[in-house]
Every structure is written in structure tokens, then in C-alpha cells.
MOPAC internal coordinates of N, CA, C and O (Angstrom, degrees):
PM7 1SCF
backbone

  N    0.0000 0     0.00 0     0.00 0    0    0    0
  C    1.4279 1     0.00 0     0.00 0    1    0    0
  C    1.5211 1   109.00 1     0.00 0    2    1    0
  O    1.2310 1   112.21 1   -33.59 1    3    2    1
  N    1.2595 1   132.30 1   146.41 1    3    2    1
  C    0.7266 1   132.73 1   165.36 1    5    3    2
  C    1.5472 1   129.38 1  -128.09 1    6    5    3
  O    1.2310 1   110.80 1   -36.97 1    7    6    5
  N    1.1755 1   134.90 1   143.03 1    7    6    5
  C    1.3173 1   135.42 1  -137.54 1    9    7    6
  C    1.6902 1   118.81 1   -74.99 1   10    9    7
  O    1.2310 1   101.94 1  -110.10 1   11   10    9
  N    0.9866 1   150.60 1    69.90 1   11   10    9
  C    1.7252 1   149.25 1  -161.01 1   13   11   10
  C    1.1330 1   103.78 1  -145.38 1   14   13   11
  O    1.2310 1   124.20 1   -65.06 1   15   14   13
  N    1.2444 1   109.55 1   114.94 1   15   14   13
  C    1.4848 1   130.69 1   170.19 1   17   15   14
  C    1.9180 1    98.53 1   -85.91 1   18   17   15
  O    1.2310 1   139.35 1   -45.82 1   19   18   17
  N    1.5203 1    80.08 1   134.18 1   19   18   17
  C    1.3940 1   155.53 1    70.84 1   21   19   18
  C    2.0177 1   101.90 1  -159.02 1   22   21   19
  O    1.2310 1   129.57 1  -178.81 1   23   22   21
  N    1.2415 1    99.15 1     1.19 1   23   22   21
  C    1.5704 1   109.83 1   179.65 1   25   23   22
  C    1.8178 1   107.60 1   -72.80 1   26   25   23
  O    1.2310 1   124.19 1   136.85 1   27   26   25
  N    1.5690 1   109.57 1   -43.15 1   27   26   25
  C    1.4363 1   100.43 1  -159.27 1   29   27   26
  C    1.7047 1    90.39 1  -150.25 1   30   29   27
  O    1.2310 1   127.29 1   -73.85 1   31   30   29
  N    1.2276 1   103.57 1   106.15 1   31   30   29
  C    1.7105 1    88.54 1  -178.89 1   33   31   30
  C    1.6048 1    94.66 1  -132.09 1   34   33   31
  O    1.2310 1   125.78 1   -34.63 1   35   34   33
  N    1.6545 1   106.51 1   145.37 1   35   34   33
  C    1.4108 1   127.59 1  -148.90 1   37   35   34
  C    1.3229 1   102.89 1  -116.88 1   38   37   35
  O    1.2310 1   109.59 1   175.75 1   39   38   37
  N    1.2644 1   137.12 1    -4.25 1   39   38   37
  C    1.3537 1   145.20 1  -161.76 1   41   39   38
  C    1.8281 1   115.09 1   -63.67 1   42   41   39
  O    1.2310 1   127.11 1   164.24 1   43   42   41
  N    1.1974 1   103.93 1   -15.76 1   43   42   41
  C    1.6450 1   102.03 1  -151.17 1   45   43   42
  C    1.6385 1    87.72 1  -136.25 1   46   45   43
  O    1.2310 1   116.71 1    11.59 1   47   46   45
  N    1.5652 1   123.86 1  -168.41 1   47   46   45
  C    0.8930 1   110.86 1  -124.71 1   49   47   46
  C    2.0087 1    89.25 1  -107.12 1   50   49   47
  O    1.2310 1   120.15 1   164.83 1   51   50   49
  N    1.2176 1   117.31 1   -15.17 1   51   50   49
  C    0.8573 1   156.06 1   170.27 1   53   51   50
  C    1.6485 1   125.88 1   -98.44 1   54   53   51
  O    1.2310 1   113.26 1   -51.17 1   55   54   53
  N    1.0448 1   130.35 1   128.83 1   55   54   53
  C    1.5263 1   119.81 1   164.89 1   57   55   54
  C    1.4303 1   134.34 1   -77.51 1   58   57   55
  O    1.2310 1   122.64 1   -48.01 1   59   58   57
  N    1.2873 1   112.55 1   131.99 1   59   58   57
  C    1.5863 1   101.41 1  -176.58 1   61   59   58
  C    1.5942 1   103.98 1  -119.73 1   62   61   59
  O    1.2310 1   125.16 1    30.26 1   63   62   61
  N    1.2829 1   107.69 1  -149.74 1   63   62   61
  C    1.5558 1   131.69 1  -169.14 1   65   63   62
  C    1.1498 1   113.46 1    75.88 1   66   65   63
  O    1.2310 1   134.61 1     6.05 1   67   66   65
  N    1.2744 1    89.34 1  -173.95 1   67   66   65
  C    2.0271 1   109.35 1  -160.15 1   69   67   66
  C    1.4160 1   101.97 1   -86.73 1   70   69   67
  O    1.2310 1   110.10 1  -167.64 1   71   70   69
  N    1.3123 1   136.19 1    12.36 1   71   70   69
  C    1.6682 1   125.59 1   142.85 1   73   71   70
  C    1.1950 1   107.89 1  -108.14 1   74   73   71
  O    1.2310 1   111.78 1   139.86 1   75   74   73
  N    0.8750 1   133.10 1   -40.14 1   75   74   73
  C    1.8498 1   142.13 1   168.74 1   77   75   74
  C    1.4928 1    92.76 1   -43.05 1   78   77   75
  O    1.2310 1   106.86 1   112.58 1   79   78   77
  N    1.5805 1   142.06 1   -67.42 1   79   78   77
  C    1.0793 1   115.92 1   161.92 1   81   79   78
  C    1.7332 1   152.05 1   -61.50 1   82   81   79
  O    1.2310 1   131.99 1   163.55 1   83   82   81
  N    1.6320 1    94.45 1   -16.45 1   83   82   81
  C    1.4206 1    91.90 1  -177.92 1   85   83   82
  C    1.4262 1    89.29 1   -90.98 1   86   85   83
  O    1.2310 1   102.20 1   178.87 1   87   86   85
  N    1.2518 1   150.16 1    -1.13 1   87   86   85
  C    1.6734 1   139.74 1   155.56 1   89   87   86
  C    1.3046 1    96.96 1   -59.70 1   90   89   87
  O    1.2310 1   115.61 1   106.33 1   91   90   89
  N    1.5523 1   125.94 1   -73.67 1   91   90   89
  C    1.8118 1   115.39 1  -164.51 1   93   91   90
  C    1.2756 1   117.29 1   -50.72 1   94   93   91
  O    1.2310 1   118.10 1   168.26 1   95   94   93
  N    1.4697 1   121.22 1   -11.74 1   95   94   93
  C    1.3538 1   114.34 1  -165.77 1   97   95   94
  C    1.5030 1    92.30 1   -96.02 1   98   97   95
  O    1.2310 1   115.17 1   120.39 1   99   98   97
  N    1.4381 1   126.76 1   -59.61 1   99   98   97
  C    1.3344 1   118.09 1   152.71 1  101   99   98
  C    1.8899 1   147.43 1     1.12 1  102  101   99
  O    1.2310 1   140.84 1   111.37 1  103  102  101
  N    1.7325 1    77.16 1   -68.63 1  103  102  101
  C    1.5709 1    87.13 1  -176.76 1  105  103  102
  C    1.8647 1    90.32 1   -85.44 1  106  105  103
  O    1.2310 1   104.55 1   152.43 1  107  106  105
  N    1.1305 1   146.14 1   -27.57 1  107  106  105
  C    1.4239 1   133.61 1  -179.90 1  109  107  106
  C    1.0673 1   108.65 1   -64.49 1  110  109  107
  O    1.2310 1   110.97 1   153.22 1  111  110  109
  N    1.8191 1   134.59 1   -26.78 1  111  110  109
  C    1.3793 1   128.90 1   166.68 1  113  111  110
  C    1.7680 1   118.50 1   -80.70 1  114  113  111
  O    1.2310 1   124.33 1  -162.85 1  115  114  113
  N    1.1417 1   109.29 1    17.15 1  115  114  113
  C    1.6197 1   110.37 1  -147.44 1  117  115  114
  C    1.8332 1    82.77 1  -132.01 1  118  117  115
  O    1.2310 1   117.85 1   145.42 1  119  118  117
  N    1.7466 1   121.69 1   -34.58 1  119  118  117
  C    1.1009 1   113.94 1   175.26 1  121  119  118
  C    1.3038 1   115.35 1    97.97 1  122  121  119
  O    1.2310 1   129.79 1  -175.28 1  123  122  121
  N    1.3927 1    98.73 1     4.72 1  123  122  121
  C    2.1520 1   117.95 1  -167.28 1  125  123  122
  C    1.7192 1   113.42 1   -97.07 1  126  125  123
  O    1.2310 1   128.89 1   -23.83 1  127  126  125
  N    1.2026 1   100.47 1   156.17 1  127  126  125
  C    1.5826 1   100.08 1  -178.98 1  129  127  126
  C    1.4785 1   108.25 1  -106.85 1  130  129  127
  O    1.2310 1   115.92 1   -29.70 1  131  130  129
  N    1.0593 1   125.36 1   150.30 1  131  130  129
  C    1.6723 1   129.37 1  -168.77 1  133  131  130
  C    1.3000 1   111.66 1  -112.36 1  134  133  131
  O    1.2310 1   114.24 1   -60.38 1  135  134  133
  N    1.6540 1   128.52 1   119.62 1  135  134  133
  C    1.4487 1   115.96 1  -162.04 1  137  135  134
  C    1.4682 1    78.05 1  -124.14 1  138  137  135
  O    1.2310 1   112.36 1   -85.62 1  139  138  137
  N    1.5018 1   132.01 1    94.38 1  139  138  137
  C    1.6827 1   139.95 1   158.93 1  141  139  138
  C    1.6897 1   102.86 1   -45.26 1  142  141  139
  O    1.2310 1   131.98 1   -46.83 1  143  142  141
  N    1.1316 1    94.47 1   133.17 1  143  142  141
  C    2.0569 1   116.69 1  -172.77 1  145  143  142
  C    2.1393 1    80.39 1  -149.39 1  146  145  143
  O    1.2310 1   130.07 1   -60.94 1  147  146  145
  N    1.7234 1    98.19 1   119.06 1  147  146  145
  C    1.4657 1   109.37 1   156.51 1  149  147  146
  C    1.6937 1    98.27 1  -105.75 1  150  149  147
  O    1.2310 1   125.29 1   -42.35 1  151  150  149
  N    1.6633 1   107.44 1   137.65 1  151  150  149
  C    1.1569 1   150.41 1   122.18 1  153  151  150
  C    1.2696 1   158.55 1   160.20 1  154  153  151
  O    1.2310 1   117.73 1    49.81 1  155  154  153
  N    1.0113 1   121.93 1  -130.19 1  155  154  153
  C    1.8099 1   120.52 1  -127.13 1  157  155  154
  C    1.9462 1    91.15 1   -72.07 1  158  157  155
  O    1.2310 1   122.42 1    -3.54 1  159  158  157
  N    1.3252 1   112.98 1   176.46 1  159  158  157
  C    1.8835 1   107.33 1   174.82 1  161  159  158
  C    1.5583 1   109.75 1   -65.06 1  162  161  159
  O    1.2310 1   114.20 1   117.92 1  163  162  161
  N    1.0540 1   128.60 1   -62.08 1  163  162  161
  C    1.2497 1   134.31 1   170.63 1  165  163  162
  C    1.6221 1   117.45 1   -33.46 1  166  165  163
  O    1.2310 1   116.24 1   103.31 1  167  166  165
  N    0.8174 1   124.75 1   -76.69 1  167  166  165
  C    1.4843 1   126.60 1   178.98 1  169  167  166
  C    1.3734 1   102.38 1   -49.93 1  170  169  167
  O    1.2310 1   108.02 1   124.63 1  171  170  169
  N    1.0073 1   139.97 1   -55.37 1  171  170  169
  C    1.6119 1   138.21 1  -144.76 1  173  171  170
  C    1.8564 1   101.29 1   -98.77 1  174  173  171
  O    1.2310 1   129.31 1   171.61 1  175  174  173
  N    1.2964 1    99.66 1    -8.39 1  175  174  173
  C    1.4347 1   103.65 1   177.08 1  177  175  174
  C    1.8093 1   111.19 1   -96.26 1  178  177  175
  O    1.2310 1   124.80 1   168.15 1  179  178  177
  N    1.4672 1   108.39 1   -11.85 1  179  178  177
  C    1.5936 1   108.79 1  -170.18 1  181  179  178
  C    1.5392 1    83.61 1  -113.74 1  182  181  179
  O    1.2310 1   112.18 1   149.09 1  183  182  181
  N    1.5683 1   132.36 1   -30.91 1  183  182  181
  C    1.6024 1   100.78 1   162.33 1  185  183  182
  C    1.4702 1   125.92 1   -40.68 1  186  185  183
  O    1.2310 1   132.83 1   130.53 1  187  186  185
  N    1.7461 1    92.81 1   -49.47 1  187  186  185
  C    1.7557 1   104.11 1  -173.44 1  189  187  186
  C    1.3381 1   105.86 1   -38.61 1  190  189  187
  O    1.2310 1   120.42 1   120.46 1  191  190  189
  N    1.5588 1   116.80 1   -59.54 1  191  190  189
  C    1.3628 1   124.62 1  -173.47 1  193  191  190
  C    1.0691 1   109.69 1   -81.83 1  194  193  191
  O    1.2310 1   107.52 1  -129.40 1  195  194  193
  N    1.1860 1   140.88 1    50.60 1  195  194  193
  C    0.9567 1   135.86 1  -177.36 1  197  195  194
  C    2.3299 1   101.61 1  -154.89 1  198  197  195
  O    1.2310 1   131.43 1   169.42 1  199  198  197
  N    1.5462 1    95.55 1   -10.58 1  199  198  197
  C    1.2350 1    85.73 1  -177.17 1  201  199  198
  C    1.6845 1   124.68 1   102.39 1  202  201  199
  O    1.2310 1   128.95 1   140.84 1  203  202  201
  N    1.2240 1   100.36 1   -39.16 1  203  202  201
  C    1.8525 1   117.37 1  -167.85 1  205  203  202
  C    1.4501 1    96.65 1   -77.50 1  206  205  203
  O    1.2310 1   111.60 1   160.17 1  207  206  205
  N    1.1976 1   133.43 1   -19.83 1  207  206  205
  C    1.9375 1   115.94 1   152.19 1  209  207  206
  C    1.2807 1   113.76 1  -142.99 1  210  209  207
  O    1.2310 1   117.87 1   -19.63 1  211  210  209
  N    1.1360 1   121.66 1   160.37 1  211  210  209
  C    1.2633 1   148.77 1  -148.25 1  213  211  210
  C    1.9809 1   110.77 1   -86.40 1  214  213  211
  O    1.2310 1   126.29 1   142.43 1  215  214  213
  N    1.3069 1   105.52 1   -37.57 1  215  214  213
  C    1.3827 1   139.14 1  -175.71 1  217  215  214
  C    1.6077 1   164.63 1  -172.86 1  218  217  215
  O    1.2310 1   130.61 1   -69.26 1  219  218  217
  N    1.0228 1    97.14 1   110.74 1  219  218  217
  C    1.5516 1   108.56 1  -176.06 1  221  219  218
  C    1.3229 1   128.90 1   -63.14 1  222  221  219
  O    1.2310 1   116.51 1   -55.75 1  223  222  221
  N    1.3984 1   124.23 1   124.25 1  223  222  221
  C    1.3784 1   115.66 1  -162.40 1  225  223  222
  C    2.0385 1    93.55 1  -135.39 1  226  225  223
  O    1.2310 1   117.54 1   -23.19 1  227  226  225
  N    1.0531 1   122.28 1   156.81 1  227  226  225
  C    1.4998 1   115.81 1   158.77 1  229  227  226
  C    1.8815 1   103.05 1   137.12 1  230  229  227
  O    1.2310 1   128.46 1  -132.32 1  231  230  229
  N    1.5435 1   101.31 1    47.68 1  231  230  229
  C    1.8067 1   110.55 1   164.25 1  233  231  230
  C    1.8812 1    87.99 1    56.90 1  234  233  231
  O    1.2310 1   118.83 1  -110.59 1  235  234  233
  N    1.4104 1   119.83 1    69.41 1  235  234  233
  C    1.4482 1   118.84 1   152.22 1  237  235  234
  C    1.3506 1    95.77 1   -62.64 1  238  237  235
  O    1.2310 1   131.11 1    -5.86 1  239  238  237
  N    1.4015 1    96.17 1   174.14 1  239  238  237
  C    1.7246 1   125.76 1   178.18 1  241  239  238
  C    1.8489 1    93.67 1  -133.28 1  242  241  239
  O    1.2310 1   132.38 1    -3.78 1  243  242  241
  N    1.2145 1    93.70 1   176.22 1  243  242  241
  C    2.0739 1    96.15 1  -178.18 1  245  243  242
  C    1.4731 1    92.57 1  -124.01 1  246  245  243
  O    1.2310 1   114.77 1  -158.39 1  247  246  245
  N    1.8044 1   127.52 1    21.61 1  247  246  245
  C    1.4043 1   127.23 1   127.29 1  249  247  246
  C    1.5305 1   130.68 1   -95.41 1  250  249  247
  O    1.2310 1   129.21 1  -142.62 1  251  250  249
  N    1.2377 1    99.85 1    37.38 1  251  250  249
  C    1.2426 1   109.06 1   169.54 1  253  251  250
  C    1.7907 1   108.75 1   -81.72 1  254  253  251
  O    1.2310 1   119.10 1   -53.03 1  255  254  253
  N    1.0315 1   119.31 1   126.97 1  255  254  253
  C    1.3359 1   109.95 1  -174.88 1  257  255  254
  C    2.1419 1   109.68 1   -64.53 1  258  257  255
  O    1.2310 1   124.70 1   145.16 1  259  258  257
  N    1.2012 1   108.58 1   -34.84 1  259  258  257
  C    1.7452 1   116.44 1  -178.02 1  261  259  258
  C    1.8812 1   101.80 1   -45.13 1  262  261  259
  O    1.2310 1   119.89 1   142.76 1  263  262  261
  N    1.7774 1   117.81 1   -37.24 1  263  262  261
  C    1.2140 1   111.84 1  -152.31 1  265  263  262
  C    1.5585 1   100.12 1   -63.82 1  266  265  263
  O    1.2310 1   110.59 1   177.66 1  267  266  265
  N    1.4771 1   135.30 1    -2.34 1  267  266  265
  C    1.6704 1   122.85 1   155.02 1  269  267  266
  C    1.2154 1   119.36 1   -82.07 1  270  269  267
  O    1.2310 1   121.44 1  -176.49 1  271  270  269
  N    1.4013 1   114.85 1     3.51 1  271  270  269
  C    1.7037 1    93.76 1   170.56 1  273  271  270
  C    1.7940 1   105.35 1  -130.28 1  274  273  271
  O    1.2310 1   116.82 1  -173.37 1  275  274  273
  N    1.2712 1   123.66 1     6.63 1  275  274  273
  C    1.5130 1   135.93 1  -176.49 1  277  275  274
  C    1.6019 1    82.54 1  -135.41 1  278  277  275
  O    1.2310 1   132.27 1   -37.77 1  279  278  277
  N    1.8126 1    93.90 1   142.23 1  279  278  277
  C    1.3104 1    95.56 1   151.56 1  281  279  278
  C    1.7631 1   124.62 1  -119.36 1  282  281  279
  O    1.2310 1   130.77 1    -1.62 1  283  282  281
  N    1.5594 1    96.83 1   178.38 1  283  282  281
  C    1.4717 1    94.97 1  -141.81 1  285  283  282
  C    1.2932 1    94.82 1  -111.22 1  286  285  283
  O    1.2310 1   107.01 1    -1.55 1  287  286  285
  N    1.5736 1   141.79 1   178.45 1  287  286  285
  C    1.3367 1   115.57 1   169.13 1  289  287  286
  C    1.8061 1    90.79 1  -110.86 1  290  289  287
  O    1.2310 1   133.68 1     9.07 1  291  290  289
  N    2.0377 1    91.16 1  -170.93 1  291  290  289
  C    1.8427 1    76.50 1  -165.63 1  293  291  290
  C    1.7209 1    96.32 1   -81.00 1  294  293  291
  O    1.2310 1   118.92 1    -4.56 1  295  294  293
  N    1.3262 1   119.67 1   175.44 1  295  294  293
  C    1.3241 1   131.00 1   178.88 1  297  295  294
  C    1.5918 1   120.18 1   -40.09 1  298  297  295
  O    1.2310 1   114.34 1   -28.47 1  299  298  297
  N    1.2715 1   128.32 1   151.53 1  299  298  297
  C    1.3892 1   115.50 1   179.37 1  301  299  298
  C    2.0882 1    93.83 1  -110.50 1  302  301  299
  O    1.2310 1   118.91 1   166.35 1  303  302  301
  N    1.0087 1   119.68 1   -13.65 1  303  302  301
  C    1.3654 1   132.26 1  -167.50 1  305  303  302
  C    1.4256 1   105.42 1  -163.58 1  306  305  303
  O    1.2310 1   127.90 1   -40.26 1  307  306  305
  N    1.1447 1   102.39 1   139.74 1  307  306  305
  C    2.0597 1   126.42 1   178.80 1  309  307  306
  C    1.4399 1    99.60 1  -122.62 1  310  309  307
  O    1.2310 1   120.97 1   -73.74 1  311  310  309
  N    1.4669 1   115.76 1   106.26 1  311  310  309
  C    1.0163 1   112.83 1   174.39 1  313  311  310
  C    2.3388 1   111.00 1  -104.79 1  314  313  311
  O    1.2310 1   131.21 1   -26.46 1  315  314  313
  N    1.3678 1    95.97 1   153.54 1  315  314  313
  C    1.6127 1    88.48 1  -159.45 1  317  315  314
  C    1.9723 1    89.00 1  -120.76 1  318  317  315
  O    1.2310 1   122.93 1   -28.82 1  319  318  317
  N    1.4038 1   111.98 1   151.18 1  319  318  317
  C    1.4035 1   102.10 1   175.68 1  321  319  318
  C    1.5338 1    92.11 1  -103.00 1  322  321  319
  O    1.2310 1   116.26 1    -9.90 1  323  322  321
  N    1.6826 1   124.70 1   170.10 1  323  322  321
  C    1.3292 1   114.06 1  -172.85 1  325  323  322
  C    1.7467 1    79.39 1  -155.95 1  326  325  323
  O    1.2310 1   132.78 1   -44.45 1  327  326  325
  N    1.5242 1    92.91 1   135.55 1  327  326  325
  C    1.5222 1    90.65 1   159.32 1  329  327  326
  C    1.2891 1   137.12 1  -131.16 1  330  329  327
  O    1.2310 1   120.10 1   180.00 1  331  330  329

């Protein structure tokens, strides 16, 4: 996981937000146990590729440079700035 509010916020004693929950709801239909590991993009992106976890959570973008060698799923929300 990695830390970005309002997707994944680490502050408390427990993790919350709106991927932190759509994972528990996930893995509770899936029958899976969730062992939360925070960090940084780099590290948690060469586990991915590397096998040693299962998933990345923490408001990606599809300019992330990793999304050619991990894949990503499609967006759950498109957010637009307007001025």
C-alpha cells in the first residue's frame, strides 16, 4: 500500500479509505486474509514484479511509469480538474 489520501490513508491504527475498503470487501468475497505492508512507489512496485505481493493499492495514475511492466486494472473513477 502506499500512502495517498483519500485512496489509502495510514494515520490511525488501522488503514482506511476508499481502496483500503474496496480491497476488504473484495478479499471478504474472495475468502482471503489481508496482511497491510506500507511503502514507498519504488519498492512496492519491484515486489509486484517480483511476485512477493499480490497488490498495489494507493490512487495510481496510468502515468505511472511501472504500468508497462505490472498490470493495472481499468479505473474505478476519472477524476477531471476544471477551471
Amino acid at each position: 500500500m502506499i500512502a495517498n489520501t483519500p485512496w489509502t490513508e495510514t494515520g490511525g491504527r488501522v488503514p482506511t479509505g476508499i481502496e483500503v475498503d474496496l480491497v476488504r470487501a473484495f478479499a471478504e468475497e474472495l475468502g482471503a486474509r489481508i496482511e497491510w505492508r506500507l511503502a514507498d512507489g519504488i519498492d512496492v512496485f519491484e515486489a509486484l514484479g517480483e511476485r512477493h505481493i499480490d497488490l498495489v493499492i494507493g490512487g495510481l495514475v496510468d502515468t505511472n511509469p511501472w504500468k508497462t511492466r505490472v498490470a493495472f486494472t481499468r479505473p474505478f473513477i476519472v477524476l477531471e480538474d476544471v477551471v
